[in-house]
C-alpha positions as CSV (number, residue, x, y, z in Angstrom):
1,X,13.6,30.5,-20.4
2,X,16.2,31.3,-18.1
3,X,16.0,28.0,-16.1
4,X,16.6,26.5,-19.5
5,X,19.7,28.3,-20.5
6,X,21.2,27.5,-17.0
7,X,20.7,23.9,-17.3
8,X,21.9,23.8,-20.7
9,X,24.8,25.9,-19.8
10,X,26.1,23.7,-17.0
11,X,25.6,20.9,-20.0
12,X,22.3,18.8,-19.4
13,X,21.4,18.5,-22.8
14,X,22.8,19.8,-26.2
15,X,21.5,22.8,-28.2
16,X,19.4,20.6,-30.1
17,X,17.3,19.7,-27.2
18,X,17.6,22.7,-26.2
19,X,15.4,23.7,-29.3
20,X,13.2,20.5,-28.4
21,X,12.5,21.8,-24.7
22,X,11.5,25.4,-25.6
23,X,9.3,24.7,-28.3
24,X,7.7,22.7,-26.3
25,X,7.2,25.3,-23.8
26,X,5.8,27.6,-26.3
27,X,3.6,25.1,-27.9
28,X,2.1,23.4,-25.1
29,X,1.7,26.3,-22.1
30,X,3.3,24.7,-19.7
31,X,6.0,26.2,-17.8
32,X,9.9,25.8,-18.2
33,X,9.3,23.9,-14.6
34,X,6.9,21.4,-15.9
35,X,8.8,20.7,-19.3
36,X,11.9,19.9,-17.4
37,X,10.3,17.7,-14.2
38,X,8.2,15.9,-16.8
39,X,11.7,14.9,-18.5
40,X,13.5,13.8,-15.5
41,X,16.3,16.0,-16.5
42,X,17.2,17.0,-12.9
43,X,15.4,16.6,-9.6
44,X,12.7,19.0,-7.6
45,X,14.9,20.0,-5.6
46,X,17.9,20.9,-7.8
47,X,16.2,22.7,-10.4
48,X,14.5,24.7,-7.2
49,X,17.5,25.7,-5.8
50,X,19.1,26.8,-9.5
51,X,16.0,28.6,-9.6
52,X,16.5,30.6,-6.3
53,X,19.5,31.4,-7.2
54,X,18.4,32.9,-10.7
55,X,15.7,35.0,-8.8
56,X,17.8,35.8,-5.6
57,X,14.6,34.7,-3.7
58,X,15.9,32.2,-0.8
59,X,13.9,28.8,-1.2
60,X,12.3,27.3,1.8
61,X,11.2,24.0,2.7
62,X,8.5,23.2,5.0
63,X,7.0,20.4,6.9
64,X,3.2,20.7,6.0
65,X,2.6,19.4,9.5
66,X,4.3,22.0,11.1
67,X,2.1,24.6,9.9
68,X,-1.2,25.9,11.8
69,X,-4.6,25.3,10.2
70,X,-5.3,28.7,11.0
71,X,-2.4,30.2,9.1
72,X,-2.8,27.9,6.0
73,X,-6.1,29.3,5.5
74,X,-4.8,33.2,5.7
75,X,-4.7,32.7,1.7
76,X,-7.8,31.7,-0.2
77,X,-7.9,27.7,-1.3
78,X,-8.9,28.8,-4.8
79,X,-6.4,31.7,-5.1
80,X,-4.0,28.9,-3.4
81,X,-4.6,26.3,-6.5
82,X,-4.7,29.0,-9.0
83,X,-1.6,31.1,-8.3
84,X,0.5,28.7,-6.7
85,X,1.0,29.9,-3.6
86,X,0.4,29.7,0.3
87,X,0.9,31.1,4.0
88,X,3.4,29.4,5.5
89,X,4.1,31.2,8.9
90,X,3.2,34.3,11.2
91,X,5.9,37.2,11.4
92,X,9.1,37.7,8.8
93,X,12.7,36.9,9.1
94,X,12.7,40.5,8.3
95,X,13.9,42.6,11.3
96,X,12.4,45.6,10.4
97,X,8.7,44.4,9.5
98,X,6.1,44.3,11.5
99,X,5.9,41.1,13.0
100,X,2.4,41.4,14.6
101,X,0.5,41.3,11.2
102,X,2.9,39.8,8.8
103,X,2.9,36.4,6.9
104,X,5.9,34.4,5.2
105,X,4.2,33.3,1.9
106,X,5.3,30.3,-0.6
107,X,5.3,30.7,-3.7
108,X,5.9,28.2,-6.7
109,X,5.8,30.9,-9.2
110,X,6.9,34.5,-7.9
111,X,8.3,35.5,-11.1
112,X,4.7,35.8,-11.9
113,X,3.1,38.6,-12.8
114,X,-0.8,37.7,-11.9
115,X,0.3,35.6,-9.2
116,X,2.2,39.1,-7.8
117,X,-1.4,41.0,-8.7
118,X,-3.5,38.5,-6.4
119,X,-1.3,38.4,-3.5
120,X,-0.7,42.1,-3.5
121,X,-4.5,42.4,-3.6
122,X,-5.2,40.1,-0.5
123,X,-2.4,41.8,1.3
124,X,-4.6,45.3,0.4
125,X,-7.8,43.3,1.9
126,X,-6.8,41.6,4.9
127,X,-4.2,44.3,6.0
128,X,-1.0,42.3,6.3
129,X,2.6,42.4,5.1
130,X,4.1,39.9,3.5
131,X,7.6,38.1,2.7
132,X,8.0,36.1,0.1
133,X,10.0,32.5,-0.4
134,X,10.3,30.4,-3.0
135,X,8.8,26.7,-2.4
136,X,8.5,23.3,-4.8
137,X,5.4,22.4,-6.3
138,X,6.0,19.6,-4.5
139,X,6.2,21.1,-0.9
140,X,3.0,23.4,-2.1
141,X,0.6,19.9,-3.1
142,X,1.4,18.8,0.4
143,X,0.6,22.2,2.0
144,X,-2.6,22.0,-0.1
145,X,-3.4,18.6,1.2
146,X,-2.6,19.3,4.7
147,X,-4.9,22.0,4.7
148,X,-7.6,19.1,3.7
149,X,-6.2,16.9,6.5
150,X,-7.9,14.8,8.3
151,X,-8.0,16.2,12.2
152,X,-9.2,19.9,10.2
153,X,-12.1,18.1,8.4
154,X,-13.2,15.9,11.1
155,X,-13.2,18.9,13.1
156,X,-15.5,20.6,11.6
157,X,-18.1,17.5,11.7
158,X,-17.5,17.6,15.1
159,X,-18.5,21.1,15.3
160,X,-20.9,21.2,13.3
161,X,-22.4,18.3,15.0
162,X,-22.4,20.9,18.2
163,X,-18.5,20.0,19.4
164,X,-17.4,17.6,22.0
165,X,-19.4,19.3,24.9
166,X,-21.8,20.7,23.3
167,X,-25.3,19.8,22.1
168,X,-24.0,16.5,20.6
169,X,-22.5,15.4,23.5
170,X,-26.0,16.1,26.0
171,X,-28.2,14.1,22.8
172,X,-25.3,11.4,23.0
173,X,-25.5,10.6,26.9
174,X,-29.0,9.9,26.7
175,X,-30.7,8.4,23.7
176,X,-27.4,7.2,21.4
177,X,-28.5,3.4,23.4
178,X,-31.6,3.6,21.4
179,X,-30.9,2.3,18.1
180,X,-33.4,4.3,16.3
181,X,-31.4,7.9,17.2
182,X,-27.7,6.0,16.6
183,X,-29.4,5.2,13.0
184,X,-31.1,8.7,12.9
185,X,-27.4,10.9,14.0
186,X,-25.3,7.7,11.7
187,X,-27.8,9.8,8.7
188,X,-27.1,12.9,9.4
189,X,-24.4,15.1,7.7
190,X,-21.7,15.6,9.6
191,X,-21.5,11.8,10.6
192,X,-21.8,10.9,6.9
193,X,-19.2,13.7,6.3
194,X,-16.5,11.9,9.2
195,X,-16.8,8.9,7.8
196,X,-16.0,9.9,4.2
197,X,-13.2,12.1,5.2
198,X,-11.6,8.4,7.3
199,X,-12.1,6.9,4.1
200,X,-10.8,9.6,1.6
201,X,-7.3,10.1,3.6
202,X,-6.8,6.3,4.1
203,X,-7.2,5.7,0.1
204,X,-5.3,8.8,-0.6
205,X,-2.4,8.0,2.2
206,X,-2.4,4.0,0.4
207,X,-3.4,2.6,3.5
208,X,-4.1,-0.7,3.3
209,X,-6.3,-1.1,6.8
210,X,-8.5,1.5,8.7
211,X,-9.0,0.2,12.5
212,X,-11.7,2.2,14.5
213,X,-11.0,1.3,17.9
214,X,-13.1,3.0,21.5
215,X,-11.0,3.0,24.2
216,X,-11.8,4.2,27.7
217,X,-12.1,7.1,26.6
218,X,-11.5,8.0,23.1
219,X,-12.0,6.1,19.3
220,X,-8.7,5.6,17.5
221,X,-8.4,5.7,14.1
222,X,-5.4,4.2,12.8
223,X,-3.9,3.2,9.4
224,X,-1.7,0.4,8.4
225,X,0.7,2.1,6.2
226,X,3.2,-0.4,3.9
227,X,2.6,-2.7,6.8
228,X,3.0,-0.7,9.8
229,X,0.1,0.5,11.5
230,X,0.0,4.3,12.7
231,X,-2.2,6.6,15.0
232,X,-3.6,9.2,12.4
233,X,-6.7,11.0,14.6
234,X,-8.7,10.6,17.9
235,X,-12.3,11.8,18.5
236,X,-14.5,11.8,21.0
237,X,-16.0,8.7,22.2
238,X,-19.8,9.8,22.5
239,X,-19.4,9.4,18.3
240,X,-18.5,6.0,17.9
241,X,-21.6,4.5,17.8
242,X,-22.7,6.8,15.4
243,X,-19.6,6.0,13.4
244,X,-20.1,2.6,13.6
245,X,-23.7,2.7,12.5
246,X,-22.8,4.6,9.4
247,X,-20.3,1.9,8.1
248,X,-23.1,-0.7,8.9
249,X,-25.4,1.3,7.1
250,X,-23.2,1.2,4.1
251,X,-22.0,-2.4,4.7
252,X,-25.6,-3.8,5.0
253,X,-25.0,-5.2,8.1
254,X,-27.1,-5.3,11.4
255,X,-27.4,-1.7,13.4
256,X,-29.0,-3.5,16.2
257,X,-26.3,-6.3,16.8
258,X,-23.5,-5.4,18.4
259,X,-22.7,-8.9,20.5
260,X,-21.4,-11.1,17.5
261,X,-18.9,-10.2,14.8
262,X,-20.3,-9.2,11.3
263,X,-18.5,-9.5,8.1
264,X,-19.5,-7.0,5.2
265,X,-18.7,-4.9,2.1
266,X,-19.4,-2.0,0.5
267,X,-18.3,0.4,-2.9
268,X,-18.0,4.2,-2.9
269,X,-16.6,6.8,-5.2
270,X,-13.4,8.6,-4.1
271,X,-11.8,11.3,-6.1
272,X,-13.8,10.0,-9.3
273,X,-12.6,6.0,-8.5
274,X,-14.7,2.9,-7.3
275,X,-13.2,1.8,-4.0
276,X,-14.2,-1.1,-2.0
277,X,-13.9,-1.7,1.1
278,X,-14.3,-5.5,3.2
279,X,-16.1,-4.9,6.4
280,X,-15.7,-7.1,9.9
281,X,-16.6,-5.3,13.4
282,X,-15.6,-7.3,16.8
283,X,-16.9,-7.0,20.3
284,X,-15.0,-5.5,22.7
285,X,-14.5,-4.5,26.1
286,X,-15.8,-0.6,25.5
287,X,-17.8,-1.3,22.0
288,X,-17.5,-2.3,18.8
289,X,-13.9,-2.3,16.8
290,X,-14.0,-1.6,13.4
291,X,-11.6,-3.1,10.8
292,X,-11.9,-2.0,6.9
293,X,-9.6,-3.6,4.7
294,X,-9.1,-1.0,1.4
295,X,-9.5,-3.2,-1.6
296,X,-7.2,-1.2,-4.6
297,X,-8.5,-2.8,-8.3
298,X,-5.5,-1.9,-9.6
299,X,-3.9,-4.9,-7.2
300,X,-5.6,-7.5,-9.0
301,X,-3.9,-6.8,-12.2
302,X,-0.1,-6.8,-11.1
303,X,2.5,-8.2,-12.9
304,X,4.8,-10.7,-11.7
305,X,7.6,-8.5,-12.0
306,X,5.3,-5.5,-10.3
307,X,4.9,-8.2,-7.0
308,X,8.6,-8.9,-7.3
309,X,9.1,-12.5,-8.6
310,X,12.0,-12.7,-10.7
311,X,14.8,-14.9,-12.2
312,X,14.5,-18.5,-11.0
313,X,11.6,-17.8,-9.7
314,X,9.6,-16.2,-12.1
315,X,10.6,-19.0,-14.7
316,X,9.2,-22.3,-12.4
317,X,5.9,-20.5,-11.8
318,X,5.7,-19.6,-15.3
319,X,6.5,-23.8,-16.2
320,X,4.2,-24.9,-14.1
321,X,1.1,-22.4,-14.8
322,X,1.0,-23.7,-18.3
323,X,1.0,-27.4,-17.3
324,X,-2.7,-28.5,-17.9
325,X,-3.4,-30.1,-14.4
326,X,-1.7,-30.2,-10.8
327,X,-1.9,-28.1,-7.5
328,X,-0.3,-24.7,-6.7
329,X,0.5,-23.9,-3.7
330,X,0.6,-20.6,-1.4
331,X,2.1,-20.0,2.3
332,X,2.9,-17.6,4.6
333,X,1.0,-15.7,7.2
334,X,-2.2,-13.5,7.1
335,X,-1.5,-10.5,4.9
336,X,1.6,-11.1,3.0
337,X,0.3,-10.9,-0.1
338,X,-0.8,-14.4,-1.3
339,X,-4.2,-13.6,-2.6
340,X,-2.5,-10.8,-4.7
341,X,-0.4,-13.1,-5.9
342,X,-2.6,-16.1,-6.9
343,X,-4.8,-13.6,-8.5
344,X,-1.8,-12.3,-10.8
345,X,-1.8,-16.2,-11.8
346,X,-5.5,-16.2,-12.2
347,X,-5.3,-13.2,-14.5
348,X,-3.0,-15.2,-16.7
349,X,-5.2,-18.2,-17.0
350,X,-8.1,-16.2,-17.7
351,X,-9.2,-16.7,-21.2
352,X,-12.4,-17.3,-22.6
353,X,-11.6,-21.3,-23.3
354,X,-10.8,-21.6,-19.9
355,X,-13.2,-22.2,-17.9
356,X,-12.1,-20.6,-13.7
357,X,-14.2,-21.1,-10.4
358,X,-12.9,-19.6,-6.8
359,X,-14.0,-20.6,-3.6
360,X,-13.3,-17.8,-1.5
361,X,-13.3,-16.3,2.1
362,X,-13.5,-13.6,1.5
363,X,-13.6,-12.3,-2.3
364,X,-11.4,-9.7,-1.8
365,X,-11.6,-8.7,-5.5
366,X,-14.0,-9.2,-8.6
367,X,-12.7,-10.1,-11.5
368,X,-14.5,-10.0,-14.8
369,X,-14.6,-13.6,-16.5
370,X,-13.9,-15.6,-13.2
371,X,-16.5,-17.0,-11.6
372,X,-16.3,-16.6,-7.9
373,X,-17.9,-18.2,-4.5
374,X,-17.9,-16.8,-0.8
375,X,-18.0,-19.4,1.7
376,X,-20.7,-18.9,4.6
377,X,-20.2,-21.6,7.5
378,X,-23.0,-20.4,9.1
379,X,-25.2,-22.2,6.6
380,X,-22.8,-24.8,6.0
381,X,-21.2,-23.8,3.1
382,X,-17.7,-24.7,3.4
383,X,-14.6,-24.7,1.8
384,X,-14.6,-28.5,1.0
385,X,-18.5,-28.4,0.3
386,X,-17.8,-25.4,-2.8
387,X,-15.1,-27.5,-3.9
388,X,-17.4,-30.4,-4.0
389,X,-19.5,-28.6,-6.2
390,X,-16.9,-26.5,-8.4
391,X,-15.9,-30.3,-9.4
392,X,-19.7,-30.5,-10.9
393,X,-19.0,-27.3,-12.6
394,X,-16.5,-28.3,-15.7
395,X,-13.9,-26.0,-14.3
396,X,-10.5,-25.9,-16.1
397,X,-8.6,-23.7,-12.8
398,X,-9.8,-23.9,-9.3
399,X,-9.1,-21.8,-6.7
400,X,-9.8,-22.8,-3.1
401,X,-9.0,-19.7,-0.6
402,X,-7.5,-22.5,2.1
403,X,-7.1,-25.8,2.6
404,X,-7.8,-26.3,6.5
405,X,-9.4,-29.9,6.8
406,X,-8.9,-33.4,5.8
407,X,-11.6,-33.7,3.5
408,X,-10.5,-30.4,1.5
409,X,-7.1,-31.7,1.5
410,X,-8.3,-35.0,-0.4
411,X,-10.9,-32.9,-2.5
412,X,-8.1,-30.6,-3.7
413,X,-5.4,-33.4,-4.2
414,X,-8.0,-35.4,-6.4
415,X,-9.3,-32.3,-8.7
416,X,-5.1,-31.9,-9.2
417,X,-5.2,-35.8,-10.2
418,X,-7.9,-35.5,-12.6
419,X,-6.8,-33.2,-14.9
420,X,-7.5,-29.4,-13.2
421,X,-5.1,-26.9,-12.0
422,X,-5.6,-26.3,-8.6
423,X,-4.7,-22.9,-6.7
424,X,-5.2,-23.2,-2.9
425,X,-3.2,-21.7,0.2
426,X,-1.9,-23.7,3.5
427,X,-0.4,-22.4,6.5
428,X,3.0,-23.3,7.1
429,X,6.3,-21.5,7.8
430,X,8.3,-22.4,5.0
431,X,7.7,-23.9,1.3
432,X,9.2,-27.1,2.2
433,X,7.1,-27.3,5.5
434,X,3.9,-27.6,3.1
435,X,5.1,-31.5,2.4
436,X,4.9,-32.9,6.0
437,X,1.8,-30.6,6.6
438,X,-0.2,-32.5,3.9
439,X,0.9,-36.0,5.2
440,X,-0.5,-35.1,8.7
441,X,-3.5,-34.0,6.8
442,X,-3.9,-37.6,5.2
443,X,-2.6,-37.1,2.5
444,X,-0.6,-40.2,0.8
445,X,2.8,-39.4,0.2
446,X,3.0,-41.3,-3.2
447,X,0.3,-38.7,-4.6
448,X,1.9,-35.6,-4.4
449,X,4.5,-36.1,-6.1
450,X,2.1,-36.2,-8.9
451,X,0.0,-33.6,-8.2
452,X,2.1,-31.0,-6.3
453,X,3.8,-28.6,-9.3
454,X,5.1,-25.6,-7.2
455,X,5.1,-24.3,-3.7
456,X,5.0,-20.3,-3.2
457,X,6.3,-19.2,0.4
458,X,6.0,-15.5,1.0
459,X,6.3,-12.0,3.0
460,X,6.1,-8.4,2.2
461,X,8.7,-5.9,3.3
462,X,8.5,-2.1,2.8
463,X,10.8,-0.5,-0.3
464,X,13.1,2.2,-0.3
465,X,11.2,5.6,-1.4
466,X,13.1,6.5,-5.0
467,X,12.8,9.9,-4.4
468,X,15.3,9.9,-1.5
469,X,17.0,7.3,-1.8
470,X,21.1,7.4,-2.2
471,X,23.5,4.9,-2.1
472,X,25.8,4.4,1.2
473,X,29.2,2.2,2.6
474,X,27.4,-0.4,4.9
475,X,28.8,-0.5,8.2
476,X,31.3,-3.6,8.8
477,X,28.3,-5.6,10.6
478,X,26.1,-5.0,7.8
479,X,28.9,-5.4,5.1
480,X,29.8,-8.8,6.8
481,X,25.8,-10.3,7.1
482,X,25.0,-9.0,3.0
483,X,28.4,-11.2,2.0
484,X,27.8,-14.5,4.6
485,X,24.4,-14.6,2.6
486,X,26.0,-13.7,-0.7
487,X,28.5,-16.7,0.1
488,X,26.0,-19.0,0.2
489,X,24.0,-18.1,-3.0
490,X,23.1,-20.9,-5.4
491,X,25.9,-20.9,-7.8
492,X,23.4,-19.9,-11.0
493,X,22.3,-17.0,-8.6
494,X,26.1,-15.8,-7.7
495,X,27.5,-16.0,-10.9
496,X,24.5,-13.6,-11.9
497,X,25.5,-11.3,-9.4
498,X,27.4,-8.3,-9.9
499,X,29.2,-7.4,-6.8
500,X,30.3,-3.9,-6.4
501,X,34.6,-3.2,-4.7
502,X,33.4,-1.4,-2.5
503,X,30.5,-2.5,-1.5
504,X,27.2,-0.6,-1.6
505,X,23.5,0.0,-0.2
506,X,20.8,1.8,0.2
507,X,19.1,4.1,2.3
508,X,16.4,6.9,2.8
509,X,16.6,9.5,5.0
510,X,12.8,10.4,4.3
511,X,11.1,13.3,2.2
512,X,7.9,14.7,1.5
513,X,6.8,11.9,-1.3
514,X,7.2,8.9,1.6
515,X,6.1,11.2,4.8
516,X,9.4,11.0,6.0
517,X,9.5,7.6,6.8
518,X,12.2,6.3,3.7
519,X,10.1,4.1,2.7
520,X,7.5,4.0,0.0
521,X,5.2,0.8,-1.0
522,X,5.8,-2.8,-1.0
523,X,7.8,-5.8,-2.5
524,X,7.2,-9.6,-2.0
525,X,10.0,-12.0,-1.0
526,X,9.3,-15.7,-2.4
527,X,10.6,-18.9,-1.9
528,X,9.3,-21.3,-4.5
529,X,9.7,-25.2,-4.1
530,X,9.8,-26.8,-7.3
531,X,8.7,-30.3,-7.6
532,X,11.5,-32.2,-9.1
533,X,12.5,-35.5,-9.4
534,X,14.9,-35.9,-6.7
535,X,12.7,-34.5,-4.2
536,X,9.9,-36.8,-5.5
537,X,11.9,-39.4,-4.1
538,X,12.7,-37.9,-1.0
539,X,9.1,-37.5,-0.6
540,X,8.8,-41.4,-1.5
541,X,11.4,-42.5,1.2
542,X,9.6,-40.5,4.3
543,X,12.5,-37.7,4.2
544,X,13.2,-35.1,6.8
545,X,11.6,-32.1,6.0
546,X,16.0,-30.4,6.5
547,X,16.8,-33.1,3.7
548,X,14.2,-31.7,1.0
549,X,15.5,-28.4,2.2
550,X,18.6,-28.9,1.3
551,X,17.8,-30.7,-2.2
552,X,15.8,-28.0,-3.2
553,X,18.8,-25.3,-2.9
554,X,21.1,-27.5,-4.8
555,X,19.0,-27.5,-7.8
556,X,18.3,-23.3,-7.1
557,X,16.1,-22.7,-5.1
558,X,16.7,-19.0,-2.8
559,X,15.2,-18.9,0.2
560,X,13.7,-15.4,1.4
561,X,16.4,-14.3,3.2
562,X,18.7,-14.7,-0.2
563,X,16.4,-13.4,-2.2
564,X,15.9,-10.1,0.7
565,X,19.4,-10.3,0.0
566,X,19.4,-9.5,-3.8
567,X,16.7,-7.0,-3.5
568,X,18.6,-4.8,-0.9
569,X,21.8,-4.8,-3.5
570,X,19.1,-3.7,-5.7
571,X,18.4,-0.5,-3.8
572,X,14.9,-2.2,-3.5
573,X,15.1,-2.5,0.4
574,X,17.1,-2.9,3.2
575,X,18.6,-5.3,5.5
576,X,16.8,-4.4,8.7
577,X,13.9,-5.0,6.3
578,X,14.9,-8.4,5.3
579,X,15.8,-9.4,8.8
580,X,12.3,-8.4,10.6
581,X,10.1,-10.2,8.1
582,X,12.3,-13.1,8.0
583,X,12.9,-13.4,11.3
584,X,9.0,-14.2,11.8
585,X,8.9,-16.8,9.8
């Protein structure tokens, strides 16, 4: 308990937790560690280095990256898991050891008496000295999961395939045209193996996107990480087509057709969770390209506040999702989050007297109680001919996945007249832009009014990793943009706003948790248009599209930038953030 008594020495917590924590020890079996992480009484990394100083065993941290398969794997993975430790270099900082058969090992637990046992007993085995360092359970799960990274495990497919030169590669040259061996090898093993172990990392690394891409001569495998795409391994090109063929194989698609585009899906179990995955491969110059999108369950069932709607905001989609009739609807560009988001407003509508039918392209998600429709153009099954037919369905909600014609334009506006709420997206580059872009889509202006309640512009940009995190004096260019947009706040917005004398932000310098990037995750930015009535009559009189602007920031309405604003004073983000997504706009 001497971790314990330190903390509560330097005052953490009074006697009488004191009491609380070390019961709690005893009863449950966990360590002193465990209790005090699990309470959030001080960081990793503090109660680490108190540690190292209560054991006079120097603490070390380590990139996982930086150290070789070969040495991670000096130490058993089971005695690795079960006594906390692992090799984490060659050699000692030890002068007087051996350095030609020595190891540095981590240890979570040294104070350990079993843990001491094992090692000592491998050291006995394997013949090698040994110095030890203390380490976080945090640094150890990333050592553990490096050791399972991907290049190590796709590696071993390779090899066990016969290795890039080897008996793989001569089988490849000749018959992998023939679509009957591609099929055969896309069976075998160590394919199946590959393509699992692409899969696994992306769902465990939250990727959003997998992109298989041949070049001249290599496949790429990258992930889009909290919307930034990154390199993550590069094998040899003789496997693509039997990578391809695999996903085919699981996507149902055709194995023999590799001129046209093909759009699938497909369901496997990773680390004891159903995960689907949306499917589309695309010709190019040196073969197929490969793009999975990794559809997360848990996405579909987000809060408002989880997406990052708030105040004003939140409150006018909340108004007009409980009006019985009239159209909602969704902008921005192609993955910023507007499905997400008009499914968290579907999951609210979603009771059993309410009666919901999608048309969608594709259904990225499947939601119990909703009944939901794919388009397929190639039969002639379009958005505005489901919609046509949704209307013969007694539907209470609708959701159309994009308005893109005329004739869906005038289906959608008439299902809002006649007494259905009506969820749909349009492509514009602003909220306000949505107005004129339904007038050149026929639209008469007199009816929306009517039937439009709400229009939701958004993007995503990347959050601040909480773990390392701190707060910092902007520099004056940075200091003068966050109060020029503060400045121009709607005035329920400002008076809201607590301003800090000095001012202050946020930023990561990157740890473990976030991969050293800083950044961790997601947030929306939203614009919402509300219709009122003095933009009704804007609308009436043929407006500019600047003068409904204008009207709608009167009466409160932020526009992304302010509201990128708010969230970087939050320590949600920051302003390079705010300015690169809304800079595209």
């Amino acid at each position: 308990m001497k971790l314990l008594q330190e903390l509560f020495a330097q005052g953490f917590f009074s006697e009488e937790k004191m009491g609380e924590l070390k019961k709690q020890v005893e009863e449950t079996g966990r360590t002193e560690e465990e209790i005090i992480l699990s309470k959030n009484i001080v960081s990793e990394d503090f109660l680490f280095n108190l540690k190292s100083k209560v054991l006079g065993i120097p603490l070390k941290k380590i990139r996982a990256e930086d150290v070789p398969a070969d040495v991670l794997e000096l130490i058993p993975e089971e005695a690795s898991i079960n006594y906390k430790m692992a090799a984490i270099a060659r050699g000692t900082d030890v002068p007087s050891k051996s350095q030609s058969n020595s190891l540095q090992i981590g240890m979570v637990y040294p104070e350990d008496i079993a843990a001491q046992n094992a090692l000592r007993f491998l050291a006995n085995q394997e013949n090698f000295a040994y110095q030890v360092y203390l380490i976080t359970p945090g640094n150890l799960a990333n050592l553990l999961k490096q050791r399972k990274n991907i290049s190590t495990e796709t590696k071993k497919a390779l090899e066990a395939l016969g290795g890039e030169t080897g008996e793989y590669s001569e089988k490849s040259s000749g018959s992998l045209s023939e679509n009957a061996s591609v099929q055969a090898i896309a069976e075998e093993a160590p394919i199946i193996k590959m393509v699992l172990v692409i899969l696994r990392h992306a769902v465990e690394g939250h990727a959003s996107d997998i992109h298989i891409e041949p070049g001249r001569d290599k496949l790429t495998v990258r992930f889009r990480l909290n919307g930034v795409l990154h390199p993550s391994l590069f094998l040899p090109l003789k496997v693509h087509p039997a990578v391809v063929a695999r996903i085919k194989i699981l996507s149902g698609l055709k194995i023999d057709e590799n001129r046209l585009p093909q759009d699938g899906r497909f369901s496997i179990k990773i680390n004891n969770t159903d995960v689907d995955f949306r499917v589309s491969t695309f010709p190019t110059l040196y073969g197929e390209k490969v793009e999975l999108r990794v559809l997360d369950a848990t996405t579909a069932s987000r809060s408002f506040e989880d997406l990052g709607i708030t105040g004003r905001s939140l409150d006018v989609i909340k108004i007009a999702i409980k009006k019985p009739y009239g159209m909602i609807l969704f902008t921005g560009p192609t993955g910023s989050g507007k499905t997400t988001t008009q499914y968290a407003i579907l999951r609210i509508l979603n009771q059993d007297s309410v009666n919901i039918v999608t048309v969608e392209d594709p259904i990225e998600y499947s939601i119990a109680g909703i009944n939901q429709s794919q388009v397929k153009p190639e039969i002639g099954y379009t958005f505005a001919h489901g919609l046509r037919q949704i209307l013969r369905q007694d539907p209470n909600v609708i959701m159309v996945g994009e308005i893109r014609d005329e004739e869906t334009a005038s289906l959608a506006i008439n299902a809002a007249l006649t007494g259905h709420i009506v969820l749909s997206t349009l492509h514009t580059n602003s909220s306000v832009g949505v107005i004129p872009r339904l007038i050149d889509m026929g639209v008469r202006p007199f009816l929306i009014p009517s039937t439009l309640r709400v229009v939701i512009s958004q993007r995503l940009v990347r959050t601040l990793c909480p773990k390392c995190k701190i707060k910092i004096k902007p520099v004056e260019k940075i200091r003068s943009y966050i109060l020029e947009k503060v400045k121009n706040l709607p005035s329920a917005a400002r008076a809201e706003l607590k301003m800090e004398d000095p001012l202050f932000i946020y930023e990561a310098k990157g740890c473990d948790a976030c991969g050293l990037t800083g950044y961790a995750g997601r947030v929306g930015l939203y614009e919402v248009l509300s219709m009122t009535d003095e933009i009704a009559e804007l609308i009436q009189k043929n407006a500019l599209e600047s003068q409904i602007f204008k009207s709608a920031q009167k009466q409160g309405m932020l526009t992304m930038e302010q509201e990128g604003i708010l969230k970087v004073l939050k320590g949600l983000t920051t302003v390079e953030e705010i300015i690169r997504a809304t800079e595209e706009k």
